[in-house]
C-alpha positions in Angstrom: -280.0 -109.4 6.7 -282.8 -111.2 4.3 -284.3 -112.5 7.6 -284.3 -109.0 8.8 -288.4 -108.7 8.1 -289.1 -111.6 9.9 -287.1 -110.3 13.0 -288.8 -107.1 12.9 -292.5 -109.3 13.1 -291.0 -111.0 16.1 -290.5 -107.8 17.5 -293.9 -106.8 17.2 -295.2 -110.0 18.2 -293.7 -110.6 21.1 -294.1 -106.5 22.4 -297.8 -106.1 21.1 -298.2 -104.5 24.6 -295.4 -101.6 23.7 -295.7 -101.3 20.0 -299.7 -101.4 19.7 -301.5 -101.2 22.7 -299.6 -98.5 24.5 -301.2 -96.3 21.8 -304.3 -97.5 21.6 -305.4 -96.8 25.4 -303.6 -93.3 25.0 -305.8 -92.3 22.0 -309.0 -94.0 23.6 -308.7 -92.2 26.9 -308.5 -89.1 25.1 -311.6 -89.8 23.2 -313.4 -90.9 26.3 -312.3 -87.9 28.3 -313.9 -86.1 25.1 -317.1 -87.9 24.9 -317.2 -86.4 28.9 -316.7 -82.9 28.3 -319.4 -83.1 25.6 -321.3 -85.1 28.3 -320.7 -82.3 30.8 -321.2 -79.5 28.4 -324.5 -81.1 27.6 -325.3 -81.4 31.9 -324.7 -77.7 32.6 -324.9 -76.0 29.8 -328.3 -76.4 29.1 -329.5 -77.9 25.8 -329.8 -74.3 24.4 -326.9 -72.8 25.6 -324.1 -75.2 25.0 -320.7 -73.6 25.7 -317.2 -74.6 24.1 -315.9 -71.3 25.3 -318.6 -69.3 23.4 -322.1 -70.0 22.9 -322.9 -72.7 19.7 -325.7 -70.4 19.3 -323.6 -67.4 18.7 -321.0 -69.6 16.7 -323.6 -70.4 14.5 -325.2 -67.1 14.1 -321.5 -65.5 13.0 -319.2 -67.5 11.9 -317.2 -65.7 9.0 -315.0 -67.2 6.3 -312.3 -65.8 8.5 -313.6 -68.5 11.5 -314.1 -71.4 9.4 -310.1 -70.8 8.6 -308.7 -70.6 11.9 -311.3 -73.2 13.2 -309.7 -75.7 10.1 -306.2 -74.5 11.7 -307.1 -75.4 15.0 -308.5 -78.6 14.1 -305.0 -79.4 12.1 -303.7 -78.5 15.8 -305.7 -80.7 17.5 -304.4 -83.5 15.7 -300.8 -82.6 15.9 -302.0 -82.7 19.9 -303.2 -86.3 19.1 -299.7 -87.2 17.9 -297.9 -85.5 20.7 -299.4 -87.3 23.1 -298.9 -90.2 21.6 -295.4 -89.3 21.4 -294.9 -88.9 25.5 -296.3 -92.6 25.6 -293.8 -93.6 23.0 -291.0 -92.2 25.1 -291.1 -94.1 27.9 -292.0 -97.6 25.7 -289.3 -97.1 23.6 -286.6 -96.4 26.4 -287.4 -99.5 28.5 -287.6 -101.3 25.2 -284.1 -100.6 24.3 -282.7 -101.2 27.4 -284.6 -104.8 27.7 -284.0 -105.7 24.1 -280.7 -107.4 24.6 -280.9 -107.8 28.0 -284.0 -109.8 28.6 -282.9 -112.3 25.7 -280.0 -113.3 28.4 -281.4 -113.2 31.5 -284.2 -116.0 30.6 -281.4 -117.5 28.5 -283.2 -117.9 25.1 -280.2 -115.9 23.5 -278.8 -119.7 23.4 -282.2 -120.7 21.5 -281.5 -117.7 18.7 -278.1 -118.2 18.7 -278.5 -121.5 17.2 -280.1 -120.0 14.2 -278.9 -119.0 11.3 -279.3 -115.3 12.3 -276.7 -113.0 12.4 -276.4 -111.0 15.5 -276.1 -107.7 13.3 -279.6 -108.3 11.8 -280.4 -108.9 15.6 -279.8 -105.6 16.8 -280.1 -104.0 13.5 -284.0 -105.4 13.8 -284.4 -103.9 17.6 -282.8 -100.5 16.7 -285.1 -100.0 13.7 -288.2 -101.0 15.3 -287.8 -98.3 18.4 -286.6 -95.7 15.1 -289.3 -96.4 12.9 -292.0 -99.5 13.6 -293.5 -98.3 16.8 -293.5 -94.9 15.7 -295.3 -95.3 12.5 -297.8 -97.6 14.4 -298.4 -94.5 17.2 -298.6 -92.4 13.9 -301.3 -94.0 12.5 -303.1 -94.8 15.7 -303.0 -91.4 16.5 -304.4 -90.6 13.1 -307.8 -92.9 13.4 -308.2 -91.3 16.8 -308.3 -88.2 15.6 -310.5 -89.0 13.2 -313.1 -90.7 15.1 -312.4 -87.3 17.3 -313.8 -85.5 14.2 -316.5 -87.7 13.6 -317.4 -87.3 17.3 -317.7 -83.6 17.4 -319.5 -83.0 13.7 -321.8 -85.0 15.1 -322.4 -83.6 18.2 -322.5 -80.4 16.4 -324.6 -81.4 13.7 -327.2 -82.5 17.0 -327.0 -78.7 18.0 -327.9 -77.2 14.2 -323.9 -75.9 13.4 -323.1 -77.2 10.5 -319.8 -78.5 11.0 -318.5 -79.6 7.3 -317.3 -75.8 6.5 -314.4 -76.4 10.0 -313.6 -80.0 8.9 -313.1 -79.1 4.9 -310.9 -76.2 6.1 -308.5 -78.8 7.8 -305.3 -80.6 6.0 -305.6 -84.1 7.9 -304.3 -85.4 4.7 -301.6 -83.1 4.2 -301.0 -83.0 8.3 -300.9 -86.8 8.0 -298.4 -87.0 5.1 -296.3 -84.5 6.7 -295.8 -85.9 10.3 -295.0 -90.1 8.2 -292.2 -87.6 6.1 -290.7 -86.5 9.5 -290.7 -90.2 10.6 -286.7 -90.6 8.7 -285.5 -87.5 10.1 -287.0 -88.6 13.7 -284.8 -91.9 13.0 -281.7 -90.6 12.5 -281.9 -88.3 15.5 -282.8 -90.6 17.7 -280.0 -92.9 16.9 -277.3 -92.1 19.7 -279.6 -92.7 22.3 -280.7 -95.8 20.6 -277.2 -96.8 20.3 -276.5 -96.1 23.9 -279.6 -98.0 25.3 -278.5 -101.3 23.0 -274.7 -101.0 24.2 -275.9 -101.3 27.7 -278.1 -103.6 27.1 -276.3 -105.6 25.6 -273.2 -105.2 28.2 -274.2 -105.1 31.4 -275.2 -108.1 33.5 -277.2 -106.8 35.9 -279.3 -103.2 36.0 -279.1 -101.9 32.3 -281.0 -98.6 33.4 -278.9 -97.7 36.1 -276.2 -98.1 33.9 -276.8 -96.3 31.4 -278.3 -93.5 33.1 -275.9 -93.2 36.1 -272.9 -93.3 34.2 -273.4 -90.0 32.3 -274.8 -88.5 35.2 -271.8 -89.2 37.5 -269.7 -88.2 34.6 -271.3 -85.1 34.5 -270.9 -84.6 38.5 -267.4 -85.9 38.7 -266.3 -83.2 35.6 -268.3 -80.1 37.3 -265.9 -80.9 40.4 -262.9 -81.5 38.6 -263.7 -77.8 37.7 -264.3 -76.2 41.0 -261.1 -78.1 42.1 -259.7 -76.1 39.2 -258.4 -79.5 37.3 -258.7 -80.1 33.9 -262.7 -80.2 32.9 -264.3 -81.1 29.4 -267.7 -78.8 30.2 -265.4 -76.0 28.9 -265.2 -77.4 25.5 -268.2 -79.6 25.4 -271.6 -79.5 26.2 -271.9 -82.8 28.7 -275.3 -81.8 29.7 -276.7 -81.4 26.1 -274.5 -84.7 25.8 -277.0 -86.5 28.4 -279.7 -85.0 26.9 -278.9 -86.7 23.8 -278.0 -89.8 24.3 -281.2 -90.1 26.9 -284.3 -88.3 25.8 -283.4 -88.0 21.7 -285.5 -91.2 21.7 -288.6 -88.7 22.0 -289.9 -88.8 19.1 -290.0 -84.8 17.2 -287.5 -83.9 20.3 -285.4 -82.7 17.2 -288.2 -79.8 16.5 -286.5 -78.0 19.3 -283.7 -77.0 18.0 -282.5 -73.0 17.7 -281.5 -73.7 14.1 -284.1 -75.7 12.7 -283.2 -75.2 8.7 -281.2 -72.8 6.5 -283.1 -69.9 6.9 -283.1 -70.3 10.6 -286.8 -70.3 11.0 -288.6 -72.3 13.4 -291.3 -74.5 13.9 -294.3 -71.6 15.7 -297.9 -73.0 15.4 -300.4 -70.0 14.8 -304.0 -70.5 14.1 -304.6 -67.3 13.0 -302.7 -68.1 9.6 -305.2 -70.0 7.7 -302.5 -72.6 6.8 -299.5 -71.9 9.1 -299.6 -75.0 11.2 -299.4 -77.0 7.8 -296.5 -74.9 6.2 -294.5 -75.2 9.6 -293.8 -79.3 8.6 -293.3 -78.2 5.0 -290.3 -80.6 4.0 -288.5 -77.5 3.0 -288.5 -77.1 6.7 -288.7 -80.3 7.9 -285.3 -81.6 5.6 -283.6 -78.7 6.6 -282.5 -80.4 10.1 -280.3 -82.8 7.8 -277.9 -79.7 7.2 -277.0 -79.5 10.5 -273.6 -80.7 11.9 -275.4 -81.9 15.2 -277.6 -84.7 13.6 -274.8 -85.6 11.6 -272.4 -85.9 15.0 -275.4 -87.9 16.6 -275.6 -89.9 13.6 -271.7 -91.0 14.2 -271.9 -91.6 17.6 -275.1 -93.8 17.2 -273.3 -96.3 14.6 -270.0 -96.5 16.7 -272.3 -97.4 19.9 -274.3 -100.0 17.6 -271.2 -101.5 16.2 -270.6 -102.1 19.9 -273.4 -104.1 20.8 -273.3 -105.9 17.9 -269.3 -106.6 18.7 -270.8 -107.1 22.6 -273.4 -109.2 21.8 -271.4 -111.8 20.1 -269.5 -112.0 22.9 -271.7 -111.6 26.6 -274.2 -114.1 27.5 -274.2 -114.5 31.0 -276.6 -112.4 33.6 -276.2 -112.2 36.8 -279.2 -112.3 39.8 
């Protein structure tokens, strides 16, 4: 595992693409679908009479103490929004990430090339898991971050062109705190995400042809063969467990913040609700007291299981499975 580092720069290195870029043209379009609506806003709303929903010139005639703290809110929203986005992206890279990770490395046969170094193949798949669970999203993280940022930037300034004084709405924001907040939900985010992780490498690793219609087929069918087992009146599992939710998990947990969904999100069985007309609600919604309170629940915990038993697989797998087939 002391080579574990270097694997997890090889990862990057050789899915730049995935891990930076994916990212990078998500934020940027976002910015230069910004830059125009300000463009358009400028166009036919008249230099005077720029509208973003109201008047600038009535914002700036009565904005109240009351405005400046929902508008601070909103922008904490805003990049949230910047994160989520980034998120969706992240989704879909991540998923065909895992299911080419052990895959790709023996259909072009340089699995024989790694193999002949002295690298274990638990640091192998330890290195692949962990960069889908925490490299590339800490790298859309901060991505999203400077985007926002230079979203900021973008529209003090164009506000600053139109005499609103924007520094009162920016001050009132937590990008700081909203920033420490979402990298402290990165762990939990990992652990969640680990079943479907697990599931992705097992397949990858096993199958020698069509790793995605493997592993999404086979819980599907399951599912379909169980639902008529019960209308047949046989013996059925969806009685006792949830197969659907099952799929669900060991599919689409790989979303990063799909965990923020859940019914009972911490002890006091609050959840996350984003409200800008508390001053600081959106910031004391990902309060760690909130956040943490996921890691008391029995269904990360099962998820947790299920993830290492399916990684101990691939490991045990890829030891074993070299061969591909055309």
């Amino acid at each position: 595992m002391k080579h574990l580092p270097l694997l997890l720069k090889r990862e990057f290195w050789e899915h730049r693409g995935g891990f930076l870029w994916t990212p990078f043209w998500i934020a940027a379009v976002i910015l230069i679908l910004t830059v125009l609506g300000i463009a358009s806003a400028e166009l036919f709303g008249g230099n005077a009479r720029v509208h973003i929903g109201v008047s600038l010139d009535e914002l700036r005639s009565s904005l109240s103490a009351g405005d400046i703290a929902r508008g601070g809110n909103a922008l904490d929203l805003v990049q949230m929004t910047f994160v989520g986005i980034a998120c969706v992206g992240l989704f879909f890279v991540s998923f065909f990430y895992l299911l080419g990770a052990l895959y790709d490395d023996r259909r072009d046969r340089s699995i024989l090339f790694w193999k002949s170094l002295p690298l274990s193949d638990t640091a192998t798949v330890a290195s692949k898991a962990l960069s889908a669970m925490l490299v590339m999203p800490a790298i859309a993280l901060a991505v999203a971050t400077l985007a926002y940022l230079a979203f900021v930037a973008l529209i003090c300034l164009w506000c600053a062109l139109h005499g609103l004084n924007p520094l009162p709405l920016v001050l009132a924001s937590h990008p700081l705190g909203m920033f420490a907040r979402l990298a402290a939900m990165l762990p939990i985010g990992a652990l969640w995400m680990l079943p479907a992780v697990g599931w992705l490498l097992f397949w990858s690793a096993w199958v020698r042809s069509k790793p995605f219609l493997w592993a999404v087929l086979v819980p599907v069918l399951a599912i379909i063969a169980d639902k008529w087992l019960g209308l047949l009146g046989a013996p059925s599992l969806s009685g006792q467990i949830p197969l659907g939710y099952v799929l669900g998990r060991l599919l689409f947990s790989v979303m990063p913040g799909s965990w923020l969904g859940l019914s009972k999100f911490n002890l006091s069985n609050e959840q996350v609700t984003l409200d800008i007309a508390d001053n600081s609600h959106v910031l004391n919604s990902l309060s760690p007291s909130h956040v943490y309170g996921v890691l008391t629940t029995a269904n990360l915990w099962i998820g947790v299981a299920g993830g290492i038993l399916l990684l101990t697989a691939a490991i045990w797998v890829r030891g074993r499975r070299i061969e591909t087939s055309v």
